[in-house]
N, C-alpha and C positions, 0 to 999 in steps of 0.2 A: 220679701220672699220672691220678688220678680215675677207675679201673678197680675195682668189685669185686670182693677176693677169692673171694669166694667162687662169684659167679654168671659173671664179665667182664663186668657191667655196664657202660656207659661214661657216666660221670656227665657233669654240664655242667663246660667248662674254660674258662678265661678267655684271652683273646686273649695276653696275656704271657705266660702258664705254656707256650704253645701254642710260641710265640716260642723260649720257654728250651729248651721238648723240643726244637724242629726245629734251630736255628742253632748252630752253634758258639759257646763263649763268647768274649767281647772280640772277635766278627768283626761283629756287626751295626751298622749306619749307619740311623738315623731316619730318612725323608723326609716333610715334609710335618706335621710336627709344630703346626706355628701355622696350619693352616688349617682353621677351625670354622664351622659352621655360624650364619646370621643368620635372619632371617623372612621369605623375599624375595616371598613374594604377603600378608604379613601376614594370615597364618590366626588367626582370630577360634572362639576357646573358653571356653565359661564354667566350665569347670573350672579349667584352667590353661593360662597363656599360653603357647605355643611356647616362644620364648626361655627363658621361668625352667624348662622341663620338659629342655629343653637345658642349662642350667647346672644343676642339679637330678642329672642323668645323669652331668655330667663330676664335679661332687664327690664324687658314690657310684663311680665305678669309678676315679678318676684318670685316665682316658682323654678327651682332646678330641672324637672323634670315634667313630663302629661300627667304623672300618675302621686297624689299623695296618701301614703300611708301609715295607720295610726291604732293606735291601741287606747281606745277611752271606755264611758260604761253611754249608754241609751236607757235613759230613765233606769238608773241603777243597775242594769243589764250590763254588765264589761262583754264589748265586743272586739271584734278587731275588723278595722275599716279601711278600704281602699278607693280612693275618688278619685275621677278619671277631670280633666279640664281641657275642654273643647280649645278654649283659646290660646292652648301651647301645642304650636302645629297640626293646627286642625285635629288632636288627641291622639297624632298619629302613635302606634305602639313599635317601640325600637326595641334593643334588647336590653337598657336600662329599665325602659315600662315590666318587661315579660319579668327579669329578674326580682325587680322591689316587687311585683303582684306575686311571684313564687315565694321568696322569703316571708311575706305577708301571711301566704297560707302553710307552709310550712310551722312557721311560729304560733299559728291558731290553733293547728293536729295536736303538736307541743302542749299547749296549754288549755287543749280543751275548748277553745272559744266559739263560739257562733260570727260565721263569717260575712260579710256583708261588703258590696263591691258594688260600687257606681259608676256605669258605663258611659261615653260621651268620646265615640271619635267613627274618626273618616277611613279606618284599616289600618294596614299595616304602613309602615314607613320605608317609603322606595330606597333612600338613603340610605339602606344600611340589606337593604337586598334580602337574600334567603335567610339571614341572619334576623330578620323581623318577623320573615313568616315562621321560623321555628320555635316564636314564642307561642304559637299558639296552641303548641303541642306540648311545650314546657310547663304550659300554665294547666292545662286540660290534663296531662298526666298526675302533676301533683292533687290537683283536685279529686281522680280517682280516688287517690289513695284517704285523703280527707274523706269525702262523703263513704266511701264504700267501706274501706278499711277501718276509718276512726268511726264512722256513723256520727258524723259531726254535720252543722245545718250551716248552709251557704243561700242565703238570699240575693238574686241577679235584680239589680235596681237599673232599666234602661229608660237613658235621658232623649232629647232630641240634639244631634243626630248620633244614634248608632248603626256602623256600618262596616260592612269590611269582614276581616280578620277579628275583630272581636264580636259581631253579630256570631258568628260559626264558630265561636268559639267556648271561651268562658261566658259571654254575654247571654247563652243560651244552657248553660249546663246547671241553673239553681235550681235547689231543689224549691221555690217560690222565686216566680220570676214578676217582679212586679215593672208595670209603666207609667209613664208621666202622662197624663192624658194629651192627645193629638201631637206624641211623638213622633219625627220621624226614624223609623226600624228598616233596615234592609241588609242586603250583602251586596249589589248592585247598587246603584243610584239609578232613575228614569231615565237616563240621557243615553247613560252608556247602554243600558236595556234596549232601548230605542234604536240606537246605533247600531249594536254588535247583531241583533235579533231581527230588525226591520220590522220592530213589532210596536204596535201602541200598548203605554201601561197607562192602565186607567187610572184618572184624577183620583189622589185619596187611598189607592189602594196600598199603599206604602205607611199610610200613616197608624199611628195603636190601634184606634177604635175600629177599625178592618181588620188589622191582623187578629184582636183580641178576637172578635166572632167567629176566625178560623178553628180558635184554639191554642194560637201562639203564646199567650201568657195568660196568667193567675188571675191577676188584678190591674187595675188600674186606677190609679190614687193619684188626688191632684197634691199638691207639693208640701201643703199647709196639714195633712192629714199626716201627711209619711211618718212621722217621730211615734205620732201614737197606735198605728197600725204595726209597723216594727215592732210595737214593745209589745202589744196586747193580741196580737193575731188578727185573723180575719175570719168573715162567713161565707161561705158563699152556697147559696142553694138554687138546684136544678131542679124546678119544678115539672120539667118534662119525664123527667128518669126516675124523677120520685125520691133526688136523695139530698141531702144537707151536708156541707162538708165543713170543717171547722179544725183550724190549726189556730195552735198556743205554742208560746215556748214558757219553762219556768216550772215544767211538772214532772219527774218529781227533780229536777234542779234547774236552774236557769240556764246550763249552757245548751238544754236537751231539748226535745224536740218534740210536736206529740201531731199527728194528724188524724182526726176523727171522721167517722164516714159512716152515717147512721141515713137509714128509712127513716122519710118524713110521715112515713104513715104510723110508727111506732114510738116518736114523740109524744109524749102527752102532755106535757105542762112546763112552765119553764117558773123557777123555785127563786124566791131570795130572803136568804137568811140575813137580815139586819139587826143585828144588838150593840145597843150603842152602850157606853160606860166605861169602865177600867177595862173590860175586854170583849174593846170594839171588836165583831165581825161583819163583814159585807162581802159578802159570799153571792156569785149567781151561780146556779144548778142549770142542768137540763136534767128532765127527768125523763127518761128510756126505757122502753118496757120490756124486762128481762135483764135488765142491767143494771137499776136505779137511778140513784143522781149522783148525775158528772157534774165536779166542779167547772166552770169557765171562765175564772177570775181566781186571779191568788189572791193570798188573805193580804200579802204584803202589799198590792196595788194601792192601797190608801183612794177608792174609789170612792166622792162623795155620794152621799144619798141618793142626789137627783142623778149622777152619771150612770150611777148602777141603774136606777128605774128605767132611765133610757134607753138603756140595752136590752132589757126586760124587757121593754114595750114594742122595740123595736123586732126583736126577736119572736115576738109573739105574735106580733102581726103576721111577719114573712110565712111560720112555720101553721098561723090559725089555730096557740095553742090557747090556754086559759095561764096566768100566770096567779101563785101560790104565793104567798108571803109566811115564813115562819121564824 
């Protein structure tokens, strides 16, 4: 997974390895495979020409383009996926990238899907000039109409480095914007800051675990966790504000959405229904007062004994409830 033993580092991954951790195997579907990039304002370089640094690119990574996307399930969830690869011109986005990430989401409104998009690059692509920066309005327009229009869920997954044209763009418009821990996030880089500003940025502040305290993003999950936080949602509680927040997706269908936002003062117990036999259930509750018990696990999860309990336990701690067994 490119994680150091020793420190959790999280080294650079490749848009396929990235692919192989999230999808289920023999469930993914290519789209967009034969559509590569040409030279369409013929940008003039006396180092090397656009095209041969584009062909150049695709024989070192095997990849035609920055951007691969895909239509597979995540622990039985069919979603539709988009991975962005650092090491195909620094992930720069041209208007091959904007267009496969548009079809991408287009086809997801289509179908309903739950969208999910992995960000890893340096901005827009000088190469190809105004014609790159208007992916980001291509991409940002169709998204409107997905999340607003369709009410369809779009998770922003940002890697190290995001920057540019997709920091400000899509990288920032999920409705759960999750990050790699000790990413680097910006729309600047420090140099040019430095430079254009005459300003000091301070060490670190550019990296997740800063931005995330601002409020910049949801969560921050180290790499090894991401498959099962995707499938299963997250918690997260603000104990200064007094409130518990808690997204699922799967209820009442998989490709929907649910965001929960309860007082931790009106919690009272956290429930799990265990009966094992010809009609196993492993069911966890929160129990709400004025509202009963909310499921927070679907029946179909096939959650062992002990992983439910752990959540149970875990959950009970945070929230200082009593947990119920029935």
């Amino acid at each position: 997974m490119g994680i150091c033993e020793q420190c959790g580092y999280h080294l650079k991954m490749s848009s396929s390895d990235r692919i192989e951790l999230l999808i289920d195997p023999g469930t993914w579907n290519p789209m967009d495979e034969d559509m590569i990039s040409m030279d369409p304002i013929e940008f003039h370089s006396e180092e090397e020409a656009y095209k041969d640094r584009i062909d150049s690119y695709q024989r070192k990574t095997g990849l035609t383009e920055v951007v691969q996307t895909r239509i597979g399930q995540l622990n039985n969830i069919p979603v539709a996926i988009g991975v962005m690869d650092f090491q195909f011109m620094g992930g720069s986005m041209g208007s091959v990238v904007g267009e496969k990430i548009t079809q991408l989401i287009e086809y997801a409104a289509n179908k309903s899907l739950p969208l999910i998009i992995v960000c890893a690059s340096g901005g827009a692509r000088m190469q190809e000039g105004s014609l790159s920066l208007m992916q980001m309005a291509n991409i940002s327009s169709v998204l409107y109409d997905y999340q607003s229009n369709k009410k369809l869920f779009y998770v922003s997954i940002l890697t190290s480095p995001t920057t540019g044209g997709v920091t400000t763009s899509f990288g920032m418009l999920g409705d759960i914007i999750i990050v790699e821990p000790n990413a680097y996030i910006a729309f600047a880089g420090k140099r040019v800051i430095e430079q254009t500003l005459n300003k000091t940025v301070l060490e670190g502040s550019q990296a997740a675990e800063s931005l995330f305290h601002k409020g910049l993003f949801d969560l921050i999950v180290p790499r090894n966790l991401l498959k099962g936080v995707l499938s299963s949602g997250y918690d997260r509680f603000d104990t200064k504000e007094g409130i518990v927040y808690i997204f699922l997706w799967g209820f009442p269908g998989k490709n929907r959405r649910i965001f929960f936002r309860y007082l931790i003062k009106d919690i009272q117990s956290i429930k799990l229904e265990l009966k094992e036999g010809i009609y196993t259930r492993r069911v966890l509750y929160l129990e709400n007062r004025g509202q009963g018990a909310i499921p927070l696990t679907r029946t179909d999860e096939n959650l062992t004994p002990r992983k439910i309990e752990q959540k149970a336990t875990e959950l009970a701690y945070f929230l200082r409830v009593p947990i119920e067994v029935f």
